[in-house]
C-alpha positions in Angstrom: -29.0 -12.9 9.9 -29.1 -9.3 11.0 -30.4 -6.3 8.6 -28.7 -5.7 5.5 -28.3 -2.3 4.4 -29.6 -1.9 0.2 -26.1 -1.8 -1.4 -25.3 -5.1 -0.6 -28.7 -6.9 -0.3 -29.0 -6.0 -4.0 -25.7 -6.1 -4.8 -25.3 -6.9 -8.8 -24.3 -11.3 -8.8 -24.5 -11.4 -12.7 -22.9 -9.3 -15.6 -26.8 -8.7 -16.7 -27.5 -6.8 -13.3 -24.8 -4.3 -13.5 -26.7 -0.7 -14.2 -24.5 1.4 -16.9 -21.3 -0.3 -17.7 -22.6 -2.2 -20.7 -19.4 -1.4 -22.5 -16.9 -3.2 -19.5 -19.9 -5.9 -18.7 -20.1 -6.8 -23.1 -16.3 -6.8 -23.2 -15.5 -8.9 -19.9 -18.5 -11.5 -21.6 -17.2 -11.8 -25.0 -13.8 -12.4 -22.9 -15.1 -15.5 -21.4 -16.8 -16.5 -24.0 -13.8 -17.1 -26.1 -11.5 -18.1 -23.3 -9.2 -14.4 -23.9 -8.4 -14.2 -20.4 -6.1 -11.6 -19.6 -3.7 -11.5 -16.7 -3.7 -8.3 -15.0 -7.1 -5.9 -15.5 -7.7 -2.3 -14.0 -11.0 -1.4 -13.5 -10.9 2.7 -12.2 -13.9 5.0 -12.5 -16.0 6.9 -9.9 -17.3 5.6 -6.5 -19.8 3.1 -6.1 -20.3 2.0 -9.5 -19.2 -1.3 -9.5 -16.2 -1.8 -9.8 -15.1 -4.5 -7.4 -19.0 -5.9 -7.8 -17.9 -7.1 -11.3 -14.2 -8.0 -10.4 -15.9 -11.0 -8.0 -19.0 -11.8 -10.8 -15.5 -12.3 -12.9 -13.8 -14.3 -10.5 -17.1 -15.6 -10.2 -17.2 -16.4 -13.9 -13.9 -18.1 -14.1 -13.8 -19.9 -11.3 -17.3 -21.3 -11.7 -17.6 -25.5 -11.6 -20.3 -25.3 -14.3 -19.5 -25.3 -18.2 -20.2 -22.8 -20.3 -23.1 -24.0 -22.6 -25.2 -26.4 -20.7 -28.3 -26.0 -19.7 -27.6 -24.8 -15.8 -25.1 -22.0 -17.7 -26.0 -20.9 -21.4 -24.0 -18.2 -21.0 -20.9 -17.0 -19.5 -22.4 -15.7 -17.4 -22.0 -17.6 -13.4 -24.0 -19.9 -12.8 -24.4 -18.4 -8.9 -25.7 -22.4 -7.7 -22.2 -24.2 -7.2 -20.0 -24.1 -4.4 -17.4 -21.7 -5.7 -20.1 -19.3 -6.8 -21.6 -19.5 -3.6 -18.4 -19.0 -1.7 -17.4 -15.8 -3.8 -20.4 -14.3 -3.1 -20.1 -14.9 0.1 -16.5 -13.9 0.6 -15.2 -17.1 1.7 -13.5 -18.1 -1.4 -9.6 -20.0 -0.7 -8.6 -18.9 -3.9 -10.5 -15.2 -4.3 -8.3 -13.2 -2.4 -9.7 -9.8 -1.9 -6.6 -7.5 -0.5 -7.6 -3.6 1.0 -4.5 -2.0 -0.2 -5.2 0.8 1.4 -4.1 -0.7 4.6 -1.5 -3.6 3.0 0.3 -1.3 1.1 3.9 -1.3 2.3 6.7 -3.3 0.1 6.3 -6.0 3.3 2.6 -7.1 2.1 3.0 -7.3 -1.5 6.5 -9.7 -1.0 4.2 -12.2 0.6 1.5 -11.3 -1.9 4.0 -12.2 -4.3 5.3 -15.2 -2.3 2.2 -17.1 -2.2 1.2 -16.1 -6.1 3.7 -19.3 -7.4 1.6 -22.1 -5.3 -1.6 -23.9 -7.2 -5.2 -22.4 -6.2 -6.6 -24.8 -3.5 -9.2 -25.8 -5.3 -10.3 -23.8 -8.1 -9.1 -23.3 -11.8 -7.7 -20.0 -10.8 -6.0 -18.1 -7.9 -7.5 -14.3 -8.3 -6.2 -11.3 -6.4 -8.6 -8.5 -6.2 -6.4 -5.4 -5.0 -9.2 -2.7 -4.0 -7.9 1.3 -4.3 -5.1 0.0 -5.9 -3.3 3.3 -6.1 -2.4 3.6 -2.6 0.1 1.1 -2.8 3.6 2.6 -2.6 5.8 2.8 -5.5 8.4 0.3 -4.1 5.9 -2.3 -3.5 4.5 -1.8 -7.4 8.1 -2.4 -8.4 8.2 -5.6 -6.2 5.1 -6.9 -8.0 6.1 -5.6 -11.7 8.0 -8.4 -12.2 5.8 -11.1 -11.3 2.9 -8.7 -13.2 4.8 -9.1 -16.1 5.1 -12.5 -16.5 2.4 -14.7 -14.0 2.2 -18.1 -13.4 -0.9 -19.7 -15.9 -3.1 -19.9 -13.0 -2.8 -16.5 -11.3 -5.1 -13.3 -12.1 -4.8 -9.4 -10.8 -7.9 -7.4 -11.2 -7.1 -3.8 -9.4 -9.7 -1.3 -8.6 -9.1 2.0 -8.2 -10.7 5.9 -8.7 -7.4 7.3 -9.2 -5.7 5.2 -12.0 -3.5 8.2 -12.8 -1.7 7.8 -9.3 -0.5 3.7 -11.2 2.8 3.6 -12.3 2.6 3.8 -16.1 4.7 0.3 -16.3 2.1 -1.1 -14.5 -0.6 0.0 -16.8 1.1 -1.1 -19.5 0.9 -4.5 -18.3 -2.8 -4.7 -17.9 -6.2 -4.1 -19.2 -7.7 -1.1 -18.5 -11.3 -0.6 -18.2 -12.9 2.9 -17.4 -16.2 2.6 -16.1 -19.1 5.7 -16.4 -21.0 7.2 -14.0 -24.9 5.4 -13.9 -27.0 7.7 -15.6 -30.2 9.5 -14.2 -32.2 7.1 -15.8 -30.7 3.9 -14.6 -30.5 4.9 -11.2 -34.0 5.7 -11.4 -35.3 2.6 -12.7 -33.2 0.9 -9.9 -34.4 2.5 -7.2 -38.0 2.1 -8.2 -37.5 -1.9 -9.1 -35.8 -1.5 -5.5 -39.1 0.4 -4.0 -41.3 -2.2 -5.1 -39.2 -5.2 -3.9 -38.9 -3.4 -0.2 -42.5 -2.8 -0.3 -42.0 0.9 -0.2 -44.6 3.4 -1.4 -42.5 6.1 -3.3 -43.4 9.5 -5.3 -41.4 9.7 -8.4 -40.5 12.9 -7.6 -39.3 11.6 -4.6 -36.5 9.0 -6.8 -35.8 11.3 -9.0 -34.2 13.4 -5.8 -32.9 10.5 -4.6 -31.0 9.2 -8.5 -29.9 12.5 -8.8 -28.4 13.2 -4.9 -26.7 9.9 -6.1 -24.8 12.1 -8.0 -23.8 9.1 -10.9 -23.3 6.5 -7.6 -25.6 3.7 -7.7 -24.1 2.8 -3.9 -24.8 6.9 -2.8 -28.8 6.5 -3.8 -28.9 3.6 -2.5 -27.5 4.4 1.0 -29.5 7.9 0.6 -32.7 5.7 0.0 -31.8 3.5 3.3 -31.9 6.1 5.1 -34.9 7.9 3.9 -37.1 4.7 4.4 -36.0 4.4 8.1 -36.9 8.4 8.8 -40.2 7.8 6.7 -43.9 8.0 7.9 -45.5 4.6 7.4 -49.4 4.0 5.9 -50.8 1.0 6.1 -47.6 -0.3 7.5 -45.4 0.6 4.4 -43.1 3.4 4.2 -44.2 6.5 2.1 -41.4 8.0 0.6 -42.4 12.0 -0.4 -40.2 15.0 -2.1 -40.9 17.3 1.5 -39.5 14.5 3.3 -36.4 13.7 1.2 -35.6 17.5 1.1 -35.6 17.9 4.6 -33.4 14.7 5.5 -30.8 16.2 2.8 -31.2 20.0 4.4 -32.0 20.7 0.6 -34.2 23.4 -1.3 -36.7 23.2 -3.9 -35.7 24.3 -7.4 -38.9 26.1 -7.4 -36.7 28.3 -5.3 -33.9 29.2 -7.1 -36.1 29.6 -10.2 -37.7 32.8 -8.3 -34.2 33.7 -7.6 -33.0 33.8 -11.0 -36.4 35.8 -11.5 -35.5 38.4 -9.2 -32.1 38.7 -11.0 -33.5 38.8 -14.5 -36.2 41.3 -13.4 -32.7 43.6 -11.4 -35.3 43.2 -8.1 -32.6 43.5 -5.5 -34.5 43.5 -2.3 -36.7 40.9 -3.4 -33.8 38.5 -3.9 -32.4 39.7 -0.2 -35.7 38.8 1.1 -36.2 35.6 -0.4 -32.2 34.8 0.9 -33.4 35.5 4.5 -36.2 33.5 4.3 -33.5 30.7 3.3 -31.3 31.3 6.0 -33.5 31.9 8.4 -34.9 28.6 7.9 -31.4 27.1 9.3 -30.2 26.6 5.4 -26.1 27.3 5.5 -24.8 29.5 3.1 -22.1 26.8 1.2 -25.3 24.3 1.1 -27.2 27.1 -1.0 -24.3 27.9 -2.4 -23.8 24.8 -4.3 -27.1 24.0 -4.6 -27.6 27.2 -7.0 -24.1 26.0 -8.6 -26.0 23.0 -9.8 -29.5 24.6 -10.3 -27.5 27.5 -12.8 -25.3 24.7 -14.6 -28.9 22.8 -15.4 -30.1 26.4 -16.9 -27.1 26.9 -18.8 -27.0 23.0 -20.6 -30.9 23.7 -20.9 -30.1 27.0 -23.1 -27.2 25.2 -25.0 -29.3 21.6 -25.9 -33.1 22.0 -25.0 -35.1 20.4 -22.8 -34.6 17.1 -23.8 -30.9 17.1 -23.8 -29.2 14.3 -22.9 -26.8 17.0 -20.8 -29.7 16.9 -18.3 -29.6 14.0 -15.8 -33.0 15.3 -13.7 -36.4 14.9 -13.6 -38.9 15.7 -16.4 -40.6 18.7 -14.3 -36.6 19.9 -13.2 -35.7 19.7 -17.0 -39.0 22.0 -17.7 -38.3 24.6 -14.6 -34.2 24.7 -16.0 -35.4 25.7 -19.6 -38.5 28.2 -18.3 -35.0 29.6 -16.2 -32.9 29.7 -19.2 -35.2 32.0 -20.9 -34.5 34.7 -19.1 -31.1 35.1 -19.9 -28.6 34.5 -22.7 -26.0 32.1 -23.1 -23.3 34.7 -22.1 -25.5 35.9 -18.9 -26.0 32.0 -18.1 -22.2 31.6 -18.4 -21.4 34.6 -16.6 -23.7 34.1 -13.7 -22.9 30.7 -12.9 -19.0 31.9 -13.0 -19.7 34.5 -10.4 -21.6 31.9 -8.0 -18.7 29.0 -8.6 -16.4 32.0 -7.4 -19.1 32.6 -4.3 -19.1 29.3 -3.6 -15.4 29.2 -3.3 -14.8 32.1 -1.4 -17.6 30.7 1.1 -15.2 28.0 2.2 -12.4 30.1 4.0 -14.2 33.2 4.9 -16.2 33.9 8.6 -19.2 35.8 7.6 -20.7 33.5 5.2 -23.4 35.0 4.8 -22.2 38.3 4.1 -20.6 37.0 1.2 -23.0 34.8 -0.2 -25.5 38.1 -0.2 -22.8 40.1 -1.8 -22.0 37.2 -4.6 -25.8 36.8 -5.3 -25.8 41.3 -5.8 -23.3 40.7 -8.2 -25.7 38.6 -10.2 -28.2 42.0 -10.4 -25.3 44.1 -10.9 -23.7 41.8 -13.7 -27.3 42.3 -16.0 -26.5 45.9 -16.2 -23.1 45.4 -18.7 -23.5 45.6 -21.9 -21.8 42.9 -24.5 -18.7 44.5 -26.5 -20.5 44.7 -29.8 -23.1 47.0 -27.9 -20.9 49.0 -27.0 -18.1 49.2 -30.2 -21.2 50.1 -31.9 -22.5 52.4 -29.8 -19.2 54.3 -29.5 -18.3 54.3 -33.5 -22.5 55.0 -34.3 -23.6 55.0 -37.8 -20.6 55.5 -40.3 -21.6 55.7 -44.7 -25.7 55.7 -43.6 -25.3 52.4 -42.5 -27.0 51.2 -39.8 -24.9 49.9 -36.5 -24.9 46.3 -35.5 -27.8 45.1 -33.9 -27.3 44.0 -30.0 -27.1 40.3 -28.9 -29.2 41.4 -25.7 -32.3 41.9 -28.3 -33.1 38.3 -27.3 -33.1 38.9 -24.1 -35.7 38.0 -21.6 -39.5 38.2 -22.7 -40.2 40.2 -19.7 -37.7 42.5 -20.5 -38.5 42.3 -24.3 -41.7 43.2 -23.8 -41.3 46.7 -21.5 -41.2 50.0 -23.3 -37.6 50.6 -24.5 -36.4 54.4 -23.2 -33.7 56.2 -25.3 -30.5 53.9 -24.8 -27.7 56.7 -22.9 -24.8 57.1 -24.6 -22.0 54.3 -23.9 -19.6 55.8 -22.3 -19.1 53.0 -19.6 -19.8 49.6 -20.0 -22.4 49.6 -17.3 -26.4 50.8 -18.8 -28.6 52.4 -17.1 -29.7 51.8 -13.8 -33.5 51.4 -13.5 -34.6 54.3 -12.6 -33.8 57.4 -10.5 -30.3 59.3 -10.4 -27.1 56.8 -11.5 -24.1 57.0 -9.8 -22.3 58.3 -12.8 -22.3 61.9 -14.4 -25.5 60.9 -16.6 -28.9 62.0 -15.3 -32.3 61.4 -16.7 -34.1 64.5 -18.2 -37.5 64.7 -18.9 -40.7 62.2 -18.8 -42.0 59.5 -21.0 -45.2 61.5 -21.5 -46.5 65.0 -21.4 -43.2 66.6 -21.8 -42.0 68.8 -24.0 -38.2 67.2 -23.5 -39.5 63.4 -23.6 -36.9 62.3 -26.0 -34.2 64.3 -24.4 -32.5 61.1 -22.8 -29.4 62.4 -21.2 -27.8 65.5 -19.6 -24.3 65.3 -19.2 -22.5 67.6 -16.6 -19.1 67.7 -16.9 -16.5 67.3 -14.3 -14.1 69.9 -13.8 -10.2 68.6 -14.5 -7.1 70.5 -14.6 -6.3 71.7 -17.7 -5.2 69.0 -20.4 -3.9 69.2 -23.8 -4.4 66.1 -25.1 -2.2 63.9 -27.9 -4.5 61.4 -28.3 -8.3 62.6 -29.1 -9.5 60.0 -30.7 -9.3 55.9 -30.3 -7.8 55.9 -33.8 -4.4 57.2 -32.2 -4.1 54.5 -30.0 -4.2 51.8 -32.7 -1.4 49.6 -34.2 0.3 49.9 -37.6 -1.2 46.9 -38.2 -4.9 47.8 -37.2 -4.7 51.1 -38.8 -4.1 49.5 -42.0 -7.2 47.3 -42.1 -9.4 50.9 -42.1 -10.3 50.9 -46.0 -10.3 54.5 -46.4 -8.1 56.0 -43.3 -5.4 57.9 -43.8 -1.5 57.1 -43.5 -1.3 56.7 -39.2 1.8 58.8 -39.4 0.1 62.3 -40.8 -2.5 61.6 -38.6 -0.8 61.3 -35.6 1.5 64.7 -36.6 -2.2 66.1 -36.8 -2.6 65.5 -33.3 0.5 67.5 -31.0 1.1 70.8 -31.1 4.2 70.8 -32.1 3.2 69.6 -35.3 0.6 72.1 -35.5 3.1 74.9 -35.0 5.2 73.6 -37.8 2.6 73.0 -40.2 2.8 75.1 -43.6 0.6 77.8 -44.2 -2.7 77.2 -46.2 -5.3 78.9 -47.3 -7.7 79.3 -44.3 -10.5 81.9 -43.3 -9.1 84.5 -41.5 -11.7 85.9 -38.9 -14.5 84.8 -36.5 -16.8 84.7 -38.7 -14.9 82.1 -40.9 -14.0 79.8 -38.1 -18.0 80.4 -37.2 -18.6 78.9 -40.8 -16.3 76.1 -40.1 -18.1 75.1 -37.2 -21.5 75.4 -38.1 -20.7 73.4 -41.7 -18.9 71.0 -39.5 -21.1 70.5 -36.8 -23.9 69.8 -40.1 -22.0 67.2 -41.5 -21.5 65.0 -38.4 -24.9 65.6 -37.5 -25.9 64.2 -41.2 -23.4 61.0 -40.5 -24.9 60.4 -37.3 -22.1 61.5 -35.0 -25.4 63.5 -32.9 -22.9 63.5 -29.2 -19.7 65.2 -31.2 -21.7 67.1 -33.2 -23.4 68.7 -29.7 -20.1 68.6 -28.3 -18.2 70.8 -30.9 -21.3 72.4 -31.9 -21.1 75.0 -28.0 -17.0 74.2 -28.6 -14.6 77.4 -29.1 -12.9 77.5 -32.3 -9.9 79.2 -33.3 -8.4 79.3 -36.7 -4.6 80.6 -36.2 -1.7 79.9 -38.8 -1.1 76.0 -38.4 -4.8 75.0 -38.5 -8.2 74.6 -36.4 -8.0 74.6 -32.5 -10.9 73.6 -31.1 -11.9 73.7 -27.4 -14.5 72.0 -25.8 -16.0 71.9 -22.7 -14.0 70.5 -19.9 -13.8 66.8 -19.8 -11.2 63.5 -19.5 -9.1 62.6 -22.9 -10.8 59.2 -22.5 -14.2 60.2 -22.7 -12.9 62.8 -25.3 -11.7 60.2 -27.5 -15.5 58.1 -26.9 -17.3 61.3 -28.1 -15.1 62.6 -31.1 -13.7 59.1 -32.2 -12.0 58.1 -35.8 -15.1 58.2 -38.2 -15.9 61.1 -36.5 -12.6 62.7 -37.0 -12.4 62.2 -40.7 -15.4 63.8 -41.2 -14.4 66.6 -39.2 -11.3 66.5 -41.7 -12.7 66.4 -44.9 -15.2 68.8 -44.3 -12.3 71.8 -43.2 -10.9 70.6 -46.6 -14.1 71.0 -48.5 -14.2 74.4 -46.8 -10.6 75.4 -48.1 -9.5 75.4 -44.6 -6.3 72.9 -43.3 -7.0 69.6 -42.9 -5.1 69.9 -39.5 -6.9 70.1 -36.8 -6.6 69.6 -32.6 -9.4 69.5 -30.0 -9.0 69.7 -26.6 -10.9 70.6 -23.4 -11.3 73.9 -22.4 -10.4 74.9 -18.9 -9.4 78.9 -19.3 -6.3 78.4 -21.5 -7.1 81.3 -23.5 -10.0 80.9 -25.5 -13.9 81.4 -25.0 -14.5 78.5 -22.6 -17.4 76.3 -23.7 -19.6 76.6 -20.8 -20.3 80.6 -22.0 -22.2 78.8 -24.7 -24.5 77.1 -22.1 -25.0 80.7 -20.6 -27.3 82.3 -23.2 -28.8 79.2 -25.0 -30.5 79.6 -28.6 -34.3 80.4 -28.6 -36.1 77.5 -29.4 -32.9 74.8 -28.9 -32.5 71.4 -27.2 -30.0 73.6 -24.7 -32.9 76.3 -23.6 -35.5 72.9 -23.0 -33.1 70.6 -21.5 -31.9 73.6 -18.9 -35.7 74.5 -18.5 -36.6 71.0 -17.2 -37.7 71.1 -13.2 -35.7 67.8 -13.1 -32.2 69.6 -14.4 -33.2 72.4 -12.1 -33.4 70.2 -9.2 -30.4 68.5 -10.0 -28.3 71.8 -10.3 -29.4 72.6 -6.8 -29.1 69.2 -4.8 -25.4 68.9 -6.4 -24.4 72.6 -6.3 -23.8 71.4 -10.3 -23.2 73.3 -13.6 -24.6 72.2 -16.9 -21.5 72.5 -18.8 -23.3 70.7 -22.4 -26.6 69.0 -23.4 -26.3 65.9 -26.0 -28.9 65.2 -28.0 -29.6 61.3 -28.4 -32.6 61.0 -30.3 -32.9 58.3 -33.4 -32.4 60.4 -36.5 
């Protein structure tokens, strides 16, 4: 007899032998054992797993010439010695009819089938028809064998195997037994492979089995034709195959996971030509882009169940040292980074399929990765944006936890959140924000952030502050807010106009006052950006209330700097000062009054304006953007 590849040389014969279906091979025993023989049985479940391996040990068991209880058969299980045993096993069976119904699928094939179902077995106690990928039979051939499904003769069996049961008509699964089967775990693969290795006389690493259980991917016939195959392209010592890790990951065109853990390194660390390096490396070793693709899918997926379960999860189907690299990995990132990451990667992967320059794309998904550890979680930046209201501390950020490495650097002054992005690592961002001052030596060191301003037409704004943009409902839940609809009157013009007259101050020096008591008190609640930003504001007390005019900016980041907590102080302050509660700020662009950049002219003596505009770093900035420093905030912790 020629060569037999491992699948069927150690094909399962007994219900003991089959790796990781206890809950089919205990049910199918008990079966026998108490003569509950069904009629009609689907087996479905995933490739090579054994499906049609125990629908012949069945026919195997039923058919077999031995009784159940004597000494050659304890069990129910076959007793693998008599001659309907040995023809089963062999395929040569009369009445073990094994159909491909892939190919005999028509109405045509299952008449006859259907036919030849009334006459006796041959021979044997039953006739059993074993209908492999079952679900490939048309529609009109499973209504020409419902009937005859429905109500057998005594002696005839249909055991259907199949890895789409979905695709059975429901009235035929209705009729039958259904058994799902699972996917072989890591660990039983394993063990079979290495009981394998010693029977073929094969000298194998274990890190060479594990690659081989887990390319098996839950298919017990996939390791085991990966394993042929790796024992025929094998070196051989002492005339017996030596099976090694190099070797196996070469034959599969894979890479080591020691690999993508420097990767994720590089990401973790925002090292963006280090990661392009280590990707040409990859590719320039003949790797494609889709296979690294997908093999950083898995790697990330592995990181991700190691942060959510441990490193002994049972969500792990790898190797001791791959569960130990996949939780050193997950270190480095949270459970939304993990999550995140392996979304933008699945979405690479994807897009790798149907595009030409692959590995354009797969540099450009594997960026996004760097570029994605720059946003800031939600909460960081509500509480950022609303600061610290009644002395109360904001919420802590979830990105505390982060990374040791990152953990462990000195933390700079955090810039003020108007964009969801933070900062960039180092040099000049692409946004409006620039870096002033040094982290030693310098006389601005906690000055964090110099905003300059863009220049916009001229806006009057009817929405300052986030506060206007909320619901009824939302408004409501603020404990001490006012009514929504006086606030919003506060905020148009129109409203202003027709306000009644109060009791105001009635020069500059009053609406000086105003300012300076107002800037104090959101200074004192934390507010330090709107306090800076209405502190070099023009304002303007006229008969309807407070104007105030800032330096020229968008409403949006308007309604960021001066937002609701910030606006009620702003309002009970001008009514602690006998001044009208209403109030309307809006950027300044030459509509009348002092613009807010003639602030910036002739700083204060002494001020966080005169050493932020003083700094050779502001100064250089000015000149290589032909900019203007329109205002300076102030982010020092109070």
């Amino acid at each position: 007899m020629g060569y037999q590849v491992l699948a069927r040389k150690y094909r399962p014969q007994r219900f003991a032998d089959v790796a990781g279906q206890d809950h089919v091979t205990r049910t199918l025993m008990n079966a026998l054992a108490q003569n509950r023989i069904a009629h009609g049985y689907i087996l479905s479940g995933h490739r090579g797993i054994g499906k049609t391996t125990i629908a012949r040990i069945v026919a195997m068991a039923l058919n077999c010439r031995t009784a159940i209880g004597t000494d050659a058969r304890p069990t129910p299980e076959p007793c693998g010695v008599c001659d309907s045993c040995t023809e089963i096993r062999s395929g040569s069976a009369v009445d073990v009819i094994e159909i491909d119904a892939a190919t005999n699928r028509g109405i045509d094939e299952i008449r006859e089938l259907r036919d030849a179902a009334r006459y006796a077995p041959a021979r044997d106690r039953y006739k059993i028809y074993i209908l492999d990928e079952a679900h490939q039979i048309t529609e009109a051939a499973f209504n020409a064998l419902l009937k005859t499904l429905e109500e057998p003769p005594a002696h005839v069996i249909f055991m259907m195997a199949t890895t789409q049961p979905e695709d059975i008509p429901q009235t035929i699964r209705s009729r039958c037994q259904h058994f799902s089967f699972h996917a072989v775990k890591f660990d039983d693969i394993l063990a079979q492979l290495k009981m394998i290795a010693g029977q073929e006389n094969v000298v194998a690493e274990d890190d060479a089995l594990a690659l081989l259980a887990e390319a098996g991917d839950g298919s017990m016939r996939d390791a085991l034709s990966i394993m042929d195959q790796a024992i025929a392209s094998a070196p051989t010592e002492d005339g017996k195959a030596a099976l090694s890790a190099a070797q196996i990951r070469e034959l599969m065109g894979s890479v080591p996971n020691a690999v993508f853990e420097r990767l994720l390194e590089a990401v973790a660390q925002g090292q963006s030509a280090a990661l392009m390096e280590q990707i040409n490396l990859l590719l320039n070793a003949g790797h494609s882009p889709s296979s690294l693709a997908r093999q950083m899918v898995r790697y990330l997926r592995n990181t991700l169940m190691a942060k959510l379960g441990g490193e002994q999860t049972e969500l792990l189907q790898i190797s001791g040292d791959e569960r130990a690299r996949a939780a050193r990995t997950a270190l480095l990132f949270t459970e939304e980074e993990l999550t995140r990451n392996l979304q933008i990667v699945l979405r690479t992967f994807d897009d790798l399929n149907y595009r030409q320059e692959q590995r354009f794309h797969l540099e450009l998904g594997l960026l996004k990765l760097i570029h994605a550890q720059r946003l800031l979680p939600l909460e960081e930046l509500l509480s950022a944006v609303t600061g610290k209201t009644g002395g109360s501390a904001s919420a802590p950020s979830p990105r505390a936890s982060a990374t040791p490495a990152r953990a462990a650097a000195p933390s700079a002054p955090q810039p003020p959140s108007h964009s969801p992005f933070g900062p960039s690592g180092g040099g000049w961002s692409a946004g409006p924000k620039m870096e002033a001052g040094s982290r030693a030596g310098n006389s601005v060191s906690n000055l964090s952030n110099v905003t300059e301003m863009p220049r916009p037409a001229p806006v009057l704004t009817t929405e300052p502050t986030a506060t206007a943009e909320m619901s009824p409902a939302e408004a409501a839940r603020q404990p001490d807010s006012e009514p929504t609809k006086g606030f919003s009157e506060s905020l148009t013009e129109g409203a202003l106009a027709k306000a009644p007259q109060t009791a105001r101050p009635s020069d500059a020096t009053d609406a000086d006052t105003l300012r300076q008591a107002v800037v104090n008190a959101l200074d004192a609640a934390g507010h330090t950006s709107a306090a800076q930003l209405l502190g070099v504001a023009a304002w303007t007390v006229d008969g309807a209330g407070v104007r105030i005019e800032t330096a020229a900016m968008g409403k949006k980041m308007l309604s960021l700097t001066v937002n609701a907590a910030a606006e009620k102080i702003i309002r009970q302050q001008l009514q602690q000062m006998g001044a009208p509660a209403r109030f309307l700020i809006v950027p300044g662009a030459g509509t009348g009054a002092a613009p807010a950049s003639a602030a910036m002219a002739a700083p204060l003596a002494g001020s966080v304006q005169e050493a932020a505009l003083a700094n050779p770093l502001v100064q250089r900035a000015k000149e290589m953007f032909k900019a203007e420093v329109r205002s300076v905030v102030d982010l020092r912790k109070k």
